[in-house]
N, C-alpha and C positions, 0 to 999 in steps of 0.2 A: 095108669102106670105103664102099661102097653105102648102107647101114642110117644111119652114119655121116654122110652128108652129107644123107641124106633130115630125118634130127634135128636138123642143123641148120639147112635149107631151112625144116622146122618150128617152129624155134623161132624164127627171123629174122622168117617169118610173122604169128608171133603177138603177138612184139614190136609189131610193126609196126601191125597190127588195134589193137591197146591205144594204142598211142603216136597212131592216125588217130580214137580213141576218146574219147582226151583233148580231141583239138585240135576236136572239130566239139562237146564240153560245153561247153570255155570262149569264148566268145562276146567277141570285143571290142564295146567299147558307147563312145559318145561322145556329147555333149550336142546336142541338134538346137535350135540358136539359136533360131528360128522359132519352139518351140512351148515355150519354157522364159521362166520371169519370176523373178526377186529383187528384193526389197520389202526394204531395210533402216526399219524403225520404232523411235523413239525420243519420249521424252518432252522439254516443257522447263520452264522458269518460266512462258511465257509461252503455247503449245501445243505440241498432239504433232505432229507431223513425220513426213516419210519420204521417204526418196529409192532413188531405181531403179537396180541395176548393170545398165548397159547391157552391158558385154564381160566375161562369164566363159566357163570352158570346165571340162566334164568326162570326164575319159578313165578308163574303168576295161574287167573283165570282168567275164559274168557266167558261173561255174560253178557248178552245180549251182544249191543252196540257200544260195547267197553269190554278192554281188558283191565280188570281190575287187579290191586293185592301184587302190584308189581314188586319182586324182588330180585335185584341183578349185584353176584358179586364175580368181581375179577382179583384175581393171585398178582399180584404187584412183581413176584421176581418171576412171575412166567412171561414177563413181557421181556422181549426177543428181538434185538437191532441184527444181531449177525457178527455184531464188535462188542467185545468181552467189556473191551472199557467201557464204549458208550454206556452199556447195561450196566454195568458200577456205578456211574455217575445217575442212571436215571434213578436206580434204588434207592442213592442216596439224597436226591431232589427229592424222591417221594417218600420219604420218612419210613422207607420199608419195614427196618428194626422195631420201629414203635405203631404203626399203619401196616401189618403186610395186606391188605386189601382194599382196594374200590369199592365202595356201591354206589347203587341207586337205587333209589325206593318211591311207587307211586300208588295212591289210593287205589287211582282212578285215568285210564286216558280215553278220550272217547272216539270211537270209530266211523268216520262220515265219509263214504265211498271208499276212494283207497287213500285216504291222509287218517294217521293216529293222530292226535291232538291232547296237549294237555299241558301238568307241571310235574314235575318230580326232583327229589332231593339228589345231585352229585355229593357225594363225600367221598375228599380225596384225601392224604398226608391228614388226618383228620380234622379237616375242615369241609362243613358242610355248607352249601349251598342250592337255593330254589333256580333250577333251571326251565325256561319254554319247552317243549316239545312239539314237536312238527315234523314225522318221520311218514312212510310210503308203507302200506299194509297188503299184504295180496292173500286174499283167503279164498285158494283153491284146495285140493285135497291136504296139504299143508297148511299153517298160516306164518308167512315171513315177513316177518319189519323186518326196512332197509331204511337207511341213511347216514347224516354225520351230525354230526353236535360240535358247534366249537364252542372253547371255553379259552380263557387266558391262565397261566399259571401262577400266576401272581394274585389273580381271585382267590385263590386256596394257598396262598402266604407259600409258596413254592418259591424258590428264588431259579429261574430257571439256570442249566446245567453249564457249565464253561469247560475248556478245557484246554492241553497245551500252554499253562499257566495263564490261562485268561485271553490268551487269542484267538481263541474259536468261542465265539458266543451262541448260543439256542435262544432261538427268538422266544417270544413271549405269549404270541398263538397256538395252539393246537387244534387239530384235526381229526375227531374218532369217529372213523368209519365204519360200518358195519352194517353186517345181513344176516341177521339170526330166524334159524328154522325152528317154529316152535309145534310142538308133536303133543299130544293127548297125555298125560301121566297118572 
């Protein structure tokens, strides 16, 4: 009965070592507002454009060589041209009233020197879509993904924005730029 309880004192042990093994690899991570910027860029008839997401957030972990359990959402009317109208019209391209929010959501991205890699769902004006991923990683005392993502607006049934009764068109490209700092949480 001895031998018998030392085996499982053993084994409870070692469970336990593996299970405190796990939890100190995967790392929660969240966006440090302060040190992170999104730059949406678009073209139009008239010039190119861009406007600032003031309020997004990203929650995910990091284990191992993946960040996993990606979750990113952005505030639809925090996005910011600097032109009252422009931002009317883009709220209402993007279904703000019935959509007030962007995400993205990913399993899994895998981490191979400094390129993150992977796939994850865009849902914009609520439509979702599988996008690639292929963004820059640098994990020094911080860890920051940088890059852009294009997407078209018409992928997500968008009709993109006009104005001055249809004589300034917004192309059909965009450009979401960004370098988000992500900190321990």
């Amino acid at each position: 009965m001895a031998q018998k309880n030392r085996k499982m004192k053993y084994l409870m042990t070692t469970l336990t070592l593996i299970a405190c093994g796990y939890l100190v690899q995967a790392q929660s991570l969240k966006s440090e507002k302060s040190e992170s910027k999104m730059v949406i860029q678009g073209t139009s008839s008239l010039h190119d454009w861009e406007s600032i997401v003031e309020s997004f957030d990203v929650q995910s972990k990091l284990d191992k060589d993946q960040i996993v359990d990606i979750q990113f959402t952005a505030t639809v009317k925090s996005i910011k041209s600097g032109k009252s109208g422009m931002d009317s019209n883009t709220y209402k391209a993007l279904k703000e009233d019935k959509y007030p929010e962007i995400k993205f959501s990913s399993e899994g991205l895998n981490i191979q020197g400094d390129q993150l890699t992977g796939k994850g769902q865009l849902t914009i004006a609520g439509k979702s879509q599988e996008i690639p991923i292929k963004l820059t990683i640098n994990q020094n005392a911080k860890t920051t993904v940088s890059g852009k993502i294009k997407i078209k607006m018409t992928d997500y049934d968008i009709t993109p924005p006009t104005a001055v009764f249809g004589t300034i068109k917004t192309g059909d490209d965009i450009t979401i730029q960004f370098n988000i700092t992500l900190i321990k949480s």
